[in-house]
Kinemage of the C-alpha trace (Angstrom):
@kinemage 1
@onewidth
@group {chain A} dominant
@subgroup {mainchain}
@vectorlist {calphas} color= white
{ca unk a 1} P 24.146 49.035 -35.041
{ca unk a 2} L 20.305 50.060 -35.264
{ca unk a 3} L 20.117 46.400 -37.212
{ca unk a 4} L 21.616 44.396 -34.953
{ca unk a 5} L 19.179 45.747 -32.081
{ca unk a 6} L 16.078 45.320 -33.950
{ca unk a 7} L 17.620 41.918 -34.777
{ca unk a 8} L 17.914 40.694 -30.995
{ca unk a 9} L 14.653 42.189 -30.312
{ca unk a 10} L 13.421 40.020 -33.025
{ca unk a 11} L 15.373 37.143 -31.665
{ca unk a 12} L 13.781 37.508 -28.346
{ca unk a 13} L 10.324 37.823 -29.346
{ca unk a 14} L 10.847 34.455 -31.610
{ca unk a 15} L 12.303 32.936 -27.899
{ca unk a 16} L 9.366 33.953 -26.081
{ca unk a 17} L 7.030 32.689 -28.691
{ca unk a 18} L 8.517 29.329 -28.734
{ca unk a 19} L 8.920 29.385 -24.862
{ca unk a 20} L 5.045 29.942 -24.718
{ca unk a 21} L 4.214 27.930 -27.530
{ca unk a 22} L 5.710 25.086 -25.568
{ca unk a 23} L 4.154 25.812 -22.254
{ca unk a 24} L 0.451 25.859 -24.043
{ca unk a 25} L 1.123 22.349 -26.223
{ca unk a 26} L 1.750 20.530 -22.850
{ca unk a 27} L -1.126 22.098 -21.120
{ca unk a 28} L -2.078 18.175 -20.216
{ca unk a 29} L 1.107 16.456 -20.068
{ca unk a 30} L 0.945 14.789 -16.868
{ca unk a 31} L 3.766 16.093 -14.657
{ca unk a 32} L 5.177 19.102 -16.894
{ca unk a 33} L 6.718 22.375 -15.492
{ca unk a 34} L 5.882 25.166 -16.947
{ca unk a 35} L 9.061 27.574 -18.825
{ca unk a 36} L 9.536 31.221 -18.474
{ca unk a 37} L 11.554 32.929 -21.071
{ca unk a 38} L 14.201 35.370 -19.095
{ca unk a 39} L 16.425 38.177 -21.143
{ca unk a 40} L 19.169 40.901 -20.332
{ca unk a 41} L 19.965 43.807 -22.127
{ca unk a 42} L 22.884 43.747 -23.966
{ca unk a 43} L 25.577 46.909 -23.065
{ca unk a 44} L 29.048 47.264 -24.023
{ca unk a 45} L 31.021 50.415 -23.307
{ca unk a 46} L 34.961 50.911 -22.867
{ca unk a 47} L 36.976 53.267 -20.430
{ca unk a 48} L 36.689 56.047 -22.561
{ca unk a 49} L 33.845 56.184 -23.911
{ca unk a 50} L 31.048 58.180 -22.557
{ca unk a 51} L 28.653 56.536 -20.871
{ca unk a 52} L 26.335 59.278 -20.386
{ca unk a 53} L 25.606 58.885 -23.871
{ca unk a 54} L 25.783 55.143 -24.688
{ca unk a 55} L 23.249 53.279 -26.266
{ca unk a 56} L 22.374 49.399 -25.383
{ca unk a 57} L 23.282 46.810 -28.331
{ca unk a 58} L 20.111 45.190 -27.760
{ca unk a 59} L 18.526 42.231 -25.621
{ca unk a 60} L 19.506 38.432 -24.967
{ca unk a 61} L 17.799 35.395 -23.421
{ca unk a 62} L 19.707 34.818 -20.184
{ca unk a 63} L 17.598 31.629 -19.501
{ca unk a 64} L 14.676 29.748 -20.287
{ca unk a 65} L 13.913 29.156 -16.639
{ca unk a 66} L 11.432 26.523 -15.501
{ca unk a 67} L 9.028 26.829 -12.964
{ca unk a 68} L 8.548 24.012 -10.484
{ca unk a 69} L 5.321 25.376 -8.694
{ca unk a 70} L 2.769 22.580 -7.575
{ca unk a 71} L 0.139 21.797 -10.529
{ca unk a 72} L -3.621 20.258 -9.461
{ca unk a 73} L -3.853 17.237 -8.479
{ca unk a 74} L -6.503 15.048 -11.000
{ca unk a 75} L -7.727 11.459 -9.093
{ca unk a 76} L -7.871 8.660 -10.704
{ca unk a 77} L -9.336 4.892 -10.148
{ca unk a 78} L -5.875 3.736 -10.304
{ca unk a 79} L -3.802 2.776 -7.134
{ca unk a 80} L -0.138 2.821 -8.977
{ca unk a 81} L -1.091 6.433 -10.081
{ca unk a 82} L 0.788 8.757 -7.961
{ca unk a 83} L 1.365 12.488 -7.197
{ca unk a 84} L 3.283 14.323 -4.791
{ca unk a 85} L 1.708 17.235 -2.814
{ca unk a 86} L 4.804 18.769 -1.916
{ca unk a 87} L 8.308 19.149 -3.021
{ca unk a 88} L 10.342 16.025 -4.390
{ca unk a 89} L 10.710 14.045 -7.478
{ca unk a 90} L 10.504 10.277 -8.268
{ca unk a 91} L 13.402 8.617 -9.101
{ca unk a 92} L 13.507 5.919 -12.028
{ca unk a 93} L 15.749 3.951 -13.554
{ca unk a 94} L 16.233 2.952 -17.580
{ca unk a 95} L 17.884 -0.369 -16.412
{ca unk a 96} L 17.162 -2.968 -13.167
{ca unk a 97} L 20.530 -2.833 -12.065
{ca unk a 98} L 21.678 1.074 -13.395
{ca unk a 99} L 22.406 4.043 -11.308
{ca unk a 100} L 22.254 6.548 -14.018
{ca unk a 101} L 19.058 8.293 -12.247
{ca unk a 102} L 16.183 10.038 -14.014
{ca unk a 103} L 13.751 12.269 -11.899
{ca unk a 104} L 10.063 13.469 -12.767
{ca unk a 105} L 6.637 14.065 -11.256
{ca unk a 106} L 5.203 12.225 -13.832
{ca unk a 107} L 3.581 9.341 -11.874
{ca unk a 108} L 1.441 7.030 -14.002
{ca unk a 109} L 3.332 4.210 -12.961
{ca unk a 110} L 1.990 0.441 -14.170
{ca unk a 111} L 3.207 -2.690 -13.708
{ca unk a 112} L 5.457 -4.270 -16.687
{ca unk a 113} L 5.658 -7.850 -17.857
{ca unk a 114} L 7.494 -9.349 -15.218
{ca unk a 115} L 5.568 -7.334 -12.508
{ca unk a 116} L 8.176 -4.456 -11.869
{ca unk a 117} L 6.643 -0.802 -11.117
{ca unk a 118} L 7.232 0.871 -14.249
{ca unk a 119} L 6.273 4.458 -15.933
{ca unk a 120} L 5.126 5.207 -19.297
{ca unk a 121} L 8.439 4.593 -20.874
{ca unk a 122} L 9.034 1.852 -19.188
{ca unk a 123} L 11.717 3.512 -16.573
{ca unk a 124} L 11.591 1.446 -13.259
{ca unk a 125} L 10.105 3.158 -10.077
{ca unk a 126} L 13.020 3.396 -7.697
{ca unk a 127} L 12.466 2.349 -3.941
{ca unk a 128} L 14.067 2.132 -0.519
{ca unk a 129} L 14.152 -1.695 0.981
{ca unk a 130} L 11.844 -2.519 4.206
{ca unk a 131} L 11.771 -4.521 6.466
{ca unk a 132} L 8.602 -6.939 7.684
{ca unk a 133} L 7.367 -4.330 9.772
{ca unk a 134} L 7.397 -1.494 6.930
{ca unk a 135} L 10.157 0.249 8.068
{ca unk a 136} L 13.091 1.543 5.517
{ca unk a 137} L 16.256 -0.030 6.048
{ca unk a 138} L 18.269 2.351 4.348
{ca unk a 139} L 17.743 5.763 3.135
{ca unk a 140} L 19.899 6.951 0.225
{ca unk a 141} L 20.075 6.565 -3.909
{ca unk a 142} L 22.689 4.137 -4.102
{ca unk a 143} L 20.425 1.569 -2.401
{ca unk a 144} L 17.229 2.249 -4.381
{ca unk a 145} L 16.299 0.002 -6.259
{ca unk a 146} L 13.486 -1.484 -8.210
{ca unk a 147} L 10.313 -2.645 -6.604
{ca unk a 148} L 8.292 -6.036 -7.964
{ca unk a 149} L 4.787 -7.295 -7.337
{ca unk a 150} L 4.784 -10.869 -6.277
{ca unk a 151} L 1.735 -12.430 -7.780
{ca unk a 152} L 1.645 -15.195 -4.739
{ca unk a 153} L 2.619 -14.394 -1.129
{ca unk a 154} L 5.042 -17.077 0.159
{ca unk a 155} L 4.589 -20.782 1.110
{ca unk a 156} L 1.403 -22.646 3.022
{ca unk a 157} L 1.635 -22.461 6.536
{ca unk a 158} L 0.021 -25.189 8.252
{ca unk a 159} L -2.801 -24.564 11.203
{ca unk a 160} L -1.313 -25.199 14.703
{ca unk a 161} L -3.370 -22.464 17.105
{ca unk a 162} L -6.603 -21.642 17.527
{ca unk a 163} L -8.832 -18.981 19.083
{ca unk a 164} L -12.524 -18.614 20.056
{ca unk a 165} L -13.924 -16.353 21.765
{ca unk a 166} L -17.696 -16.355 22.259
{ca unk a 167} L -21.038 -16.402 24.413
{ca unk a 168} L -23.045 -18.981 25.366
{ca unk a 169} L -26.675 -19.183 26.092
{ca unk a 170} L -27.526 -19.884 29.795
{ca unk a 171} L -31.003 -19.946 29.015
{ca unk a 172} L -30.156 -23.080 26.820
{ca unk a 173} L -31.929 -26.458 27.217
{ca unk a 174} L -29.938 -29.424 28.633
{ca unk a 175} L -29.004 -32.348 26.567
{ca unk a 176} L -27.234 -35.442 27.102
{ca unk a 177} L -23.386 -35.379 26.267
{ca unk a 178} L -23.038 -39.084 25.911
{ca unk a 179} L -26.040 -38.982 23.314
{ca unk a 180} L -24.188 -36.238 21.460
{ca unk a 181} L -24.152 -36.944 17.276
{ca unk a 182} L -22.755 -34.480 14.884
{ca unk a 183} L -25.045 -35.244 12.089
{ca unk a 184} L -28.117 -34.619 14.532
{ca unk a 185} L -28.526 -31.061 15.182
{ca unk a 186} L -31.417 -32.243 18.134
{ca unk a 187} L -28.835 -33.486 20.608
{ca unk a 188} L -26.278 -30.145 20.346
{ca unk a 189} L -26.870 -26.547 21.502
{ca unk a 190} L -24.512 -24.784 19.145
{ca unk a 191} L -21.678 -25.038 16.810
{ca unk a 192} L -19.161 -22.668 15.138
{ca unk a 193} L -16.797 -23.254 11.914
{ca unk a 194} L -13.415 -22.137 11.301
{ca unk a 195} L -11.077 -22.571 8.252
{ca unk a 196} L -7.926 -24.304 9.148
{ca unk a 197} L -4.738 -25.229 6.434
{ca unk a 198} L -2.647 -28.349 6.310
{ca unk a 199} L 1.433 -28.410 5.337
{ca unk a 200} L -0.006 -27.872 2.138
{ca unk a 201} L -1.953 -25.055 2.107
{ca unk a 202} L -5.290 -26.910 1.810
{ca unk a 203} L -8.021 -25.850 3.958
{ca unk a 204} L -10.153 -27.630 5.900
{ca unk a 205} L -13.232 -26.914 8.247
{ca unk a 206} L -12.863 -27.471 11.933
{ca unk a 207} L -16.210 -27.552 13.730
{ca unk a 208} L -16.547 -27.110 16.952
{ca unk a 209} L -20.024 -28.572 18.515
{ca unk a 210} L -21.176 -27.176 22.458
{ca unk a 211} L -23.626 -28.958 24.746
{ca unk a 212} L -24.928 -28.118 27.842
{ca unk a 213} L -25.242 -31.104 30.042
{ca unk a 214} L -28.209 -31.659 32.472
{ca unk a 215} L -27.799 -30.799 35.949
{ca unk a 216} L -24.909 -28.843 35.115
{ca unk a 217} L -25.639 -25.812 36.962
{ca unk a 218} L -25.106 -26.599 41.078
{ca unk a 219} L -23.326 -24.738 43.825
{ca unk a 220} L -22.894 -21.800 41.459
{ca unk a 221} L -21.239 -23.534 38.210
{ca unk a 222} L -22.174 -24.577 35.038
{ca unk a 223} L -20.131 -26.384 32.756
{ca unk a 224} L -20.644 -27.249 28.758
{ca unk a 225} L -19.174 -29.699 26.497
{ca unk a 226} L -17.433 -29.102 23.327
{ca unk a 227} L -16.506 -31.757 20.395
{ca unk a 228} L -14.832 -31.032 17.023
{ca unk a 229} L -14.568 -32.592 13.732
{ca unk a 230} L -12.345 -31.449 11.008
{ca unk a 231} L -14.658 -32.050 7.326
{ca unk a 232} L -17.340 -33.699 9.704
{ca unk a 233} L -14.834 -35.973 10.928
{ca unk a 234} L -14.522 -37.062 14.722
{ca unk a 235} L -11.258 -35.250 15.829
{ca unk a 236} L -10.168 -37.045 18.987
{ca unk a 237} L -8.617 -35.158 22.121
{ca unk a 238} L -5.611 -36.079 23.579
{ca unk a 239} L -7.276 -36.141 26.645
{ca unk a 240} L -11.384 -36.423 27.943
{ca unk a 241} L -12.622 -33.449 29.984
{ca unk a 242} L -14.092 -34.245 33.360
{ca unk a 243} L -16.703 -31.877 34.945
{ca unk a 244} L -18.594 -32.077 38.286
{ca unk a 245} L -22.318 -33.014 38.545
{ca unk a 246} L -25.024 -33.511 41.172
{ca unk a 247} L -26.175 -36.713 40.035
{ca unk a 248} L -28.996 -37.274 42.465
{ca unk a 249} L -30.250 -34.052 43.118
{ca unk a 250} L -29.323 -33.949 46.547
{ca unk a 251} L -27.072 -30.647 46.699
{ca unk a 252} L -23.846 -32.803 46.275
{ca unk a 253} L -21.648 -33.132 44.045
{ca unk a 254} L -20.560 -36.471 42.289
{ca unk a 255} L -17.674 -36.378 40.532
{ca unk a 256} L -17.949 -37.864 36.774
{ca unk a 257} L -15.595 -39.544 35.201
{ca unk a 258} L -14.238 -39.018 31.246
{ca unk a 259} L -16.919 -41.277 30.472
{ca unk a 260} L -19.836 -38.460 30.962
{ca unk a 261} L -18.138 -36.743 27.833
{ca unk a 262} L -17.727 -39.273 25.636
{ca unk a 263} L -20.332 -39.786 22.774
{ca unk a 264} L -19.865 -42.870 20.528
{ca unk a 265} L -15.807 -42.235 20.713
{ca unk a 266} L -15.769 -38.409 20.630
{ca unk a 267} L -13.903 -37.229 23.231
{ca unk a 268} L -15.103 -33.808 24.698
{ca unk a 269} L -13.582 -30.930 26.406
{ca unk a 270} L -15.412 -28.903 28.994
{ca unk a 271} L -15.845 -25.497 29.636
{ca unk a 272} L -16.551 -24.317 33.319
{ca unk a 273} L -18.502 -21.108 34.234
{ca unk a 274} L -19.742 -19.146 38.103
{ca unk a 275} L -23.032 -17.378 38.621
{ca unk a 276} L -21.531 -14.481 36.852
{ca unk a 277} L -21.050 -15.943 33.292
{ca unk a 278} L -17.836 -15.571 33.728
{ca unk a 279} L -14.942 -18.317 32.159
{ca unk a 280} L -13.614 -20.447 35.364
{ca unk a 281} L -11.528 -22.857 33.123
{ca unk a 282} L -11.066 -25.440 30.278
{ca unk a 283} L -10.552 -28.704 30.842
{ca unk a 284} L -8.311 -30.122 29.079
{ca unk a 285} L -6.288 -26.841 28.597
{ca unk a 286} L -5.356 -25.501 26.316
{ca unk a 287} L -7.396 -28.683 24.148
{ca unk a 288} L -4.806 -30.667 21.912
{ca unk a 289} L -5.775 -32.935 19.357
{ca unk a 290} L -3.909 -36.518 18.580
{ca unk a 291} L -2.386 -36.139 14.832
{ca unk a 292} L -4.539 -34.988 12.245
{ca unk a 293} L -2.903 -37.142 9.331
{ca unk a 294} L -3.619 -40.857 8.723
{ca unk a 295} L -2.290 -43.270 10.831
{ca unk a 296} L -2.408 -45.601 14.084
{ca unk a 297} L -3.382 -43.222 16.584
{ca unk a 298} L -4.523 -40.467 14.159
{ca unk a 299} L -7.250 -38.638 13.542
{ca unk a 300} L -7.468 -39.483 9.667
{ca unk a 301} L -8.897 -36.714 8.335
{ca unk a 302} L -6.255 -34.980 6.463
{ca unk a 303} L -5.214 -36.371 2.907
{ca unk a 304} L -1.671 -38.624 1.844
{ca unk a 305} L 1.255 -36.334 1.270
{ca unk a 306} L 0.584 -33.664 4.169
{ca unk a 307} L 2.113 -33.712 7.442
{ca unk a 308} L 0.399 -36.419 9.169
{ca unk a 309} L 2.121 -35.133 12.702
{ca unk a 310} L -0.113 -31.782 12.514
{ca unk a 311} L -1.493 -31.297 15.507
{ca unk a 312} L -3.477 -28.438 16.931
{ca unk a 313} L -3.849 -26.093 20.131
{ca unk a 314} L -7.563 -25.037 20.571
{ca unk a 315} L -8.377 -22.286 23.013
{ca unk a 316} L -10.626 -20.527 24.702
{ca unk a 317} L -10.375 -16.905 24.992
{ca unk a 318} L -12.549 -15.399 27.954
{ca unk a 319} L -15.879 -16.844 26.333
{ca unk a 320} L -18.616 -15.651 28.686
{ca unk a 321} L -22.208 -17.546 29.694
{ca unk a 322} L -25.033 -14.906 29.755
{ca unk a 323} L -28.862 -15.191 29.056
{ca unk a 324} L -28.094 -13.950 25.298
{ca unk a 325} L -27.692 -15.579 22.373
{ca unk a 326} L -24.853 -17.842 21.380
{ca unk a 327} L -22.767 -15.321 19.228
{ca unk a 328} L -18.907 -15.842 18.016
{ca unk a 329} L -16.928 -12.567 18.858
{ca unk a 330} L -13.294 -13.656 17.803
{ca unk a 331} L -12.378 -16.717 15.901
{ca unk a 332} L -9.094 -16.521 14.695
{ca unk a 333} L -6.229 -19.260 13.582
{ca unk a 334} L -2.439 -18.774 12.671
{ca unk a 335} L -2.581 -21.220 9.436
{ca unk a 336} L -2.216 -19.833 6.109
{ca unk a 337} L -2.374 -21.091 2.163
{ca unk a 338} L -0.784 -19.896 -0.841
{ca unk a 339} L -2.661 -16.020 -1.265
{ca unk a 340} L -3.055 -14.765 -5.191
{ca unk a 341} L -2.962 -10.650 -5.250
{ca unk a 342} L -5.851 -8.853 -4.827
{ca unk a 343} L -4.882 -5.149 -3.961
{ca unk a 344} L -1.239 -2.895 -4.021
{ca unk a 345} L -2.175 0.115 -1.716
{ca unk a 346} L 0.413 3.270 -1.434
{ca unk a 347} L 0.380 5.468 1.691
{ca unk a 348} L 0.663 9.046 2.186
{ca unk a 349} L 4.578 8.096 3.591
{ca unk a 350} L 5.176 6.061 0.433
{ca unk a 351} L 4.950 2.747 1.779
{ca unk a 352} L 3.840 -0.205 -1.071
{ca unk a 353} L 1.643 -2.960 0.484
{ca unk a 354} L 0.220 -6.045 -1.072
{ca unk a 355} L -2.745 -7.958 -0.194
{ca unk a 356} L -3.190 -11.569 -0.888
{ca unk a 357} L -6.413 -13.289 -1.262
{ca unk a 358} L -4.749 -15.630 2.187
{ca unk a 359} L -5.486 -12.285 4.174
{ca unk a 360} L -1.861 -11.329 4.679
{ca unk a 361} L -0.532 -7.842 3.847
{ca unk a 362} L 3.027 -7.825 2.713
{ca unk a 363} L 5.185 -4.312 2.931
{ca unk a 364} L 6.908 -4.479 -0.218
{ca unk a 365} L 9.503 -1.058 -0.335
{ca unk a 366} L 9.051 2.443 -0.221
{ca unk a 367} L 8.505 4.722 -2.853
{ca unk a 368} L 12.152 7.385 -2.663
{ca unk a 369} L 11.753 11.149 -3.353
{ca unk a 370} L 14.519 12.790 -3.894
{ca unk a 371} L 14.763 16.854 -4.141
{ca unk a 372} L 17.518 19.413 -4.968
{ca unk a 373} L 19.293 22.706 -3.539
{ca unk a 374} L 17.914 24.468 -7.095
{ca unk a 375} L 15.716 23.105 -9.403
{ca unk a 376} L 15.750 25.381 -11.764
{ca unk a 377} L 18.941 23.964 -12.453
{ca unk a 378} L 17.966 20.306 -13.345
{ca unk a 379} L 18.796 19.218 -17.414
{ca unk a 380} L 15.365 18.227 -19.044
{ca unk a 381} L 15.139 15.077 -21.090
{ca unk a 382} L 12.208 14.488 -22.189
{ca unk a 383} L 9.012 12.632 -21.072
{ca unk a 384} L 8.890 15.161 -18.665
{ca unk a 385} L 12.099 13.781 -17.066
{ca unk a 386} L 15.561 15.294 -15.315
{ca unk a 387} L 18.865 14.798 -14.220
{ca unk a 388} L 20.762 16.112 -11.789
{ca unk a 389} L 23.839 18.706 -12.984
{ca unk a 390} L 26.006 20.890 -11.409
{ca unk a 391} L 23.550 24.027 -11.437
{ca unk a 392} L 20.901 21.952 -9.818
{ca unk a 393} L 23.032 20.214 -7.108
{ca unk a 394} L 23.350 16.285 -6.048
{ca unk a 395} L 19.557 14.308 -5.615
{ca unk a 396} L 18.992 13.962 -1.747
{ca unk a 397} L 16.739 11.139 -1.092
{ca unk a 398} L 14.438 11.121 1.714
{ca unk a 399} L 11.390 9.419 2.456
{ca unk a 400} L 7.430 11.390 1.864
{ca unk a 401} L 6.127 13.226 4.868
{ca unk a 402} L 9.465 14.065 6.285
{ca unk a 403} L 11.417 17.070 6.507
{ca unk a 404} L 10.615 19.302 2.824
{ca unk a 405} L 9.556 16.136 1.638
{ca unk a 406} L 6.287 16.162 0.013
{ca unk a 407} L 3.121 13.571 1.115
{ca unk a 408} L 2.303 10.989 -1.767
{ca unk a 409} L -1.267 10.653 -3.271
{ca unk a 410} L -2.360 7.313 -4.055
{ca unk a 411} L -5.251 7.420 -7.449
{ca unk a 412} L -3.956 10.752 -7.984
{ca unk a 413} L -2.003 12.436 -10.933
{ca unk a 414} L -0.578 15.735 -10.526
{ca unk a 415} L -1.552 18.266 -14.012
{ca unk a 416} L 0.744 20.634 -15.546
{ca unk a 417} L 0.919 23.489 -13.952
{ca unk a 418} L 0.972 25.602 -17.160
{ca unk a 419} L -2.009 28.264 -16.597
{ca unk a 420} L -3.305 28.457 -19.713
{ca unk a 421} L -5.059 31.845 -19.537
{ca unk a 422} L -1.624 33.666 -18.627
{ca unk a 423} L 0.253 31.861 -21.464
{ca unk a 424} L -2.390 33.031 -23.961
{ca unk a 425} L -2.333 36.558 -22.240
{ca unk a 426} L 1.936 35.668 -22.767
{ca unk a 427} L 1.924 34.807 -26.414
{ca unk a 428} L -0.022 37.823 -27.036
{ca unk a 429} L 2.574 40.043 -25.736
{ca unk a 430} L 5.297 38.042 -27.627
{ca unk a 431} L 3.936 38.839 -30.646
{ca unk a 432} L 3.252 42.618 -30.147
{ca unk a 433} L 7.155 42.652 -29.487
{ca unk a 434} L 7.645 40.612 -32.291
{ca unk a 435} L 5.860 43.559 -34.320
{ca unk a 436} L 8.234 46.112 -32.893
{ca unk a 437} L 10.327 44.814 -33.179
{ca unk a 438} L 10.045 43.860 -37.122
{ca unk a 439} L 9.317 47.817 -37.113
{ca unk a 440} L 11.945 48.643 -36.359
{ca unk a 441} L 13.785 46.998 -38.764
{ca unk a 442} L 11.233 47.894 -41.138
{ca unk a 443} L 12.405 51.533 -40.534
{ca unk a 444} L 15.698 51.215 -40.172
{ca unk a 445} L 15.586 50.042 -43.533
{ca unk a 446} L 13.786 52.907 -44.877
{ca unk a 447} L 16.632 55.107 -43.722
{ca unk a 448} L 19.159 53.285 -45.122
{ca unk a 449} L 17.635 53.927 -48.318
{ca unk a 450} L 17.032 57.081 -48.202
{ca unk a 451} L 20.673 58.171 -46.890
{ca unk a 452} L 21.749 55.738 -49.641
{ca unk a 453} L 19.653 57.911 -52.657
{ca unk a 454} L 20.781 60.968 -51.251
{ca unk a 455} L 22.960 62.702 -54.190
């Protein structure tokens, strides 16, 4: 009997040796969960026996039981390296299509070959769908799926509005509309560029040229004149601004006809201002071009093979006229081209956007977290991996930063949260049991021989 207790103790001390041993070699796997090494004493007595008197048989590992306290969090320079601060697990995949879930907190996630979020092994990062506006769709495993970086973002989208907003100088000299030339800066005030995109994503420069006529300033209002060209091309209006002006200098006004802003065949449109700086209106507006493409009518100045019927809507949005200098404060235009990535960005809720080098931001999925009535109860499988059993309960998915949902940390790994001082402290104490334990034994044995050479 004395054997067989010196035997489990022996047994034990071997389990909590390995348990520890364990714990220390992963001290810097990324994502590991420390083991703790749990036993029972072993008793066995029957109805009649007296239990005043009964000795144990011994001791027994109940369970190796893991421990899913938070480790540190180490940052990184990488944006697809993630950690959750908080309860939860990522989900992955072995397959695109399977539903045979793993779950970790491993989350050095890269992307594979054909641009799928993938781990270390090559599992794929499992994700709820969104829609344009970020927001999950659906919330629950059997709609995860995996999420892909698109190297482009979608098709060209050709020009057709634009803004400006801006100030112009009151103090400004007058020139001559009609005497206006593009390629002399001496007969224009100011001028502003934006980048606009035909049908097929190329871009083009639209200029926009301002001149403050003479004698433009009576009863309270001054006007100014504005001409564009698109790659220093004359882009006609649809229609020739008119503005007022007191020809004579005799305190009346004379109205002007489209001819006062014409230069040479540019048609100008013109902007109207009170003794306050303040915008009155736009004439024509909002300002529409004829066709940009190449053709009778046409502006000519975009290539063969686009959409010769592009047109554009120009306007003005509450530019001002102050003693200041001409500054731009908005310039803006709904066109885009074809946009290469430049930057994948995870927030604190989980949410995967994508930024193309055409400025737009595309919300790609959201990262799921799933998280279980006991963890302890999960079935490791390596690569510091689980799945779900009947001890641990079914995965419920939920999204970061809700309910006991943890927040996600983007450039951030989370350590193991092995403690390696108390292991060391542990293994210690494993082997003084150990040592007793082989003691015991020892003696035992030395009484069995000497009962056995009694004569």
């Amino acid at each position: 009997m004395s054997f067989n207790i010196a035997l489990s103790g022996i047994a034990a001390a071997q389990k909590d040796l390995n348990t520890t041993a364990n714990n220390i070699a992963n001290v810097n796997s990324i994502g590991f969960k420390e083991s703790r090494a749990e036993f029972a004493d072993v008793y066995a007595n029957s109805i009649f026996a007296n239990g005043k008197t009964a000795v144990g048989g011994g001791v027994t590992t109940s369970q190796i039981a893991q421990q899913f306290h938070q480790g540190s969090l180490q940052f990184t320079n990488n944006a697809l390296d993630l950690a959750i601060n908080g309860g939860g697990f990522f989900v992955t995949s072995s397959e695109l299509e399977a539903k045979d879930h793993s779950f970790t907190r491993a989350g050095a996630f890269k992307v594979n070959s054909a641009d799928y979020l993938v781990d270390s092994q090559g599992n794929y990062l499992q994700t709820f769908p969104v829609d344009k506006d970020g927001n999950s769709t659906s919330v629950s495993l059997t709609t995860t799926k995996p999420v892909r970086i698109p190297d482009t973002a979608g098709s060209p989208q050709k020009t057709e509005n634009i803004g400006i907003q801006m100030n112009l100088n009151a103090a400004d000299s007058s020139l001559d509309p009609a005497l206006f030339d593009a390629n002399d800066r001496d007969t224009y005030n100011n001028s502003t560029a934006v980048t606009m995109y035909d049908s097929l994503g190329e871009p083009h420069i639209l200029t926009t040229y301002f001149v403050r006529p003479p004698n433009a300033a009576y009863i309270g209002e001054s006007n100014w004149v504005a001409f564009y060209a698109v790659d220093g091309q004359r882009v006609d209006l649809a229609e020739a601004g008119t503005y007022d002006q007191d020809d004579n200098g005799d305190g009346v006004a004379n109205v002007r006809s489209t001819a006062a802003v014409t230069a040479g065949g540019w048609k100008g449109a013109v902007i109207k201002f009170n003794d306050t700086g303040a915008h009155i209106a736009t004439n024509p507006d909002p300002i529409l071009t004829v066709p940009l493409g190449v053709g009778v009518g046409s502006a000519n100045v975009l290539g063969p093979g686009t959409d010769g019927s592009q047109t554009l809507t120009i306007a003005f949005n509450n530019p001002t006229q102050y003693a200041s200098t001409f500054e731009v404060t908005e310039l803006n235009q709904d066109g885009t081209t074809v946009g290469r990535l430049t930057n994948v960005e995870v927030g604190a809720d989980g949410l995967i956007n994508a930024s193309y080098s055409n400025g737009t931001t595309v919300a790609l999925a959201r990262v799921a977290l799933a998280r279980f009535a006991n963890e302890q109860g999960l079935t490791q499988v390596g690569n510091t991996s689980w799945k779900a059993s009947q001890d641990s309960g079914q995965a419920l998915a939920g999204e970061a930063n809700s309910g006991t949902f943890g927040s996600i940390r983007s450039s951030a790994l989370e350590q193991s949260n092995v403690d390696l001082t108390t292991q060391l402290v542990n293994l210690i104490s494993a082997q003084r049991n150990f040592q007793a334990s082989s003691r015991t034994l020892e003696v035992n044995n030395t009484l069995q021989q000497t009962i056995l050479q009694i004569r």
